[in-house]
VEXDREN-2710 file (C-alpha; in Angstrom, 1 decimal):
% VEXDREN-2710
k/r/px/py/pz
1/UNK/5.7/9.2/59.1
2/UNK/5.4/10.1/55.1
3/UNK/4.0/13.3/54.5
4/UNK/0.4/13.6/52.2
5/UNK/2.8/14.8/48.8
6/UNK/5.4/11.7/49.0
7/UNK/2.2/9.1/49.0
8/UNK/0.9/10.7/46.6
9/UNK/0.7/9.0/43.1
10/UNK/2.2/11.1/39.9
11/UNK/0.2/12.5/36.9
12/UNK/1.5/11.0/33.9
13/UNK/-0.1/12.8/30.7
14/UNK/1.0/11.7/26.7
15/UNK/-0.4/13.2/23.7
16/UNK/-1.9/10.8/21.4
17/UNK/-1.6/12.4/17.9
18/UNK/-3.8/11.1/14.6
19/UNK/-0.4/8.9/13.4
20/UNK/-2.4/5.4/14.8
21/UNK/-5.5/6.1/13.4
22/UNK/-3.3/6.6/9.9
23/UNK/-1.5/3.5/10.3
24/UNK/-4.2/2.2/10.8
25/UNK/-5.7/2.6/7.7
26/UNK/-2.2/2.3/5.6
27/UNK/-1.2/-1.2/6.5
28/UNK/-4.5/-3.3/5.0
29/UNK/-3.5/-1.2/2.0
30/UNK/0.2/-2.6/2.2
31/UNK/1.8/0.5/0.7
32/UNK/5.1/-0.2/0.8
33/UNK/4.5/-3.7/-1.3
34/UNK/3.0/-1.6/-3.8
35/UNK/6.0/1.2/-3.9
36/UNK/8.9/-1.6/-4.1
37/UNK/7.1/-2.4/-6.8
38/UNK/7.5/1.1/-8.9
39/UNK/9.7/2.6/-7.2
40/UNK/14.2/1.7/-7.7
41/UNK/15.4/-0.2/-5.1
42/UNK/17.4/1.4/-2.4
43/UNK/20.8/2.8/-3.6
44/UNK/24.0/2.3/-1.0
45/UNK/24.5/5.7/-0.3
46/UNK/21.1/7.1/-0.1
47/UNK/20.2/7.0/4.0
48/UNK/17.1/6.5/3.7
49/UNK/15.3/3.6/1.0
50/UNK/12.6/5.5/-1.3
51/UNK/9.5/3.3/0.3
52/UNK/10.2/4.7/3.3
53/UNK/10.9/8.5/2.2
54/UNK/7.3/8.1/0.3
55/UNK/5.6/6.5/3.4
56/UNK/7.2/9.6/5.2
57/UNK/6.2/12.3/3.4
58/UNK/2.5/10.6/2.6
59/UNK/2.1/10.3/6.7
60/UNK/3.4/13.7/7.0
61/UNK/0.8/15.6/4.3
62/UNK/-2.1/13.2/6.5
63/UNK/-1.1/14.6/9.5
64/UNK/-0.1/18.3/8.3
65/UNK/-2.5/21.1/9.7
66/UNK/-1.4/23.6/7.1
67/UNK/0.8/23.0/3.6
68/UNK/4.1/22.1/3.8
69/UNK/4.9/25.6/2.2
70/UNK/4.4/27.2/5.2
71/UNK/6.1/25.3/7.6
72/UNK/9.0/25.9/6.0
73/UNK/10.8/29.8/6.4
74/UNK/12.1/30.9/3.1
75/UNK/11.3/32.6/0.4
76/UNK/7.7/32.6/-1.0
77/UNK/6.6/29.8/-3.1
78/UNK/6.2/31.1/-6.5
79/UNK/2.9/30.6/-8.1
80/UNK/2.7/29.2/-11.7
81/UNK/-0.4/31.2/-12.3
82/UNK/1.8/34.5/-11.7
83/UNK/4.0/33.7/-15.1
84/UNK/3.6/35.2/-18.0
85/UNK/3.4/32.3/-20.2
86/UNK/3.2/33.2/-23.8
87/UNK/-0.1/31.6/-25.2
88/UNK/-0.4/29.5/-28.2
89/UNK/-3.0/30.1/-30.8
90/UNK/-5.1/26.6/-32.0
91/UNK/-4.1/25.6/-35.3
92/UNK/-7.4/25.3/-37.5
END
């Protein structure tokens, strides 16, 4: 006689995040057609081919809730506008 648990059937849950929908969009675009095309071709002893680094890190800003900045511990990311730049006078 099997017990009311062992017939039971398991709950199988799987988080569906936004990278479909993106890929979705990306590949009538053919990105990666259009990066070979600017971009060098893959050097021996880089790991990983620029197209697909660029595809990376485009998928990964889509998908980012926050700037990359953030993610990342460190130090803070320096603001250009903070510099004392000396400014040029116009030339009349």
């Amino acid at each position: 006689m099997q017990k009311a648990s062992d017939s039971a059937p398991a709950l199988a849950s799987f988080s569906l995040d936004a990278l479909p929908v993106i890929n979705h969009f990306l590949e009538p675009l053919d990105l990666s057609t259009v990066l070979e095309a600017y971009l060098p071709p893959p050097h021996p002893r880089r790991r990983v081919p620029p197209v697909q680094a660029i595809g990376l890190l485009l998928r990964n800003l889509l998908l980012s809730r926050e700037p990359s900045t953030e993610s990342v511990p460190g130090p803070p990311a320096l603001s250009l506008l903070s510099w004392d730049f000396p400014q040029k006078e116009a030339a009349c």
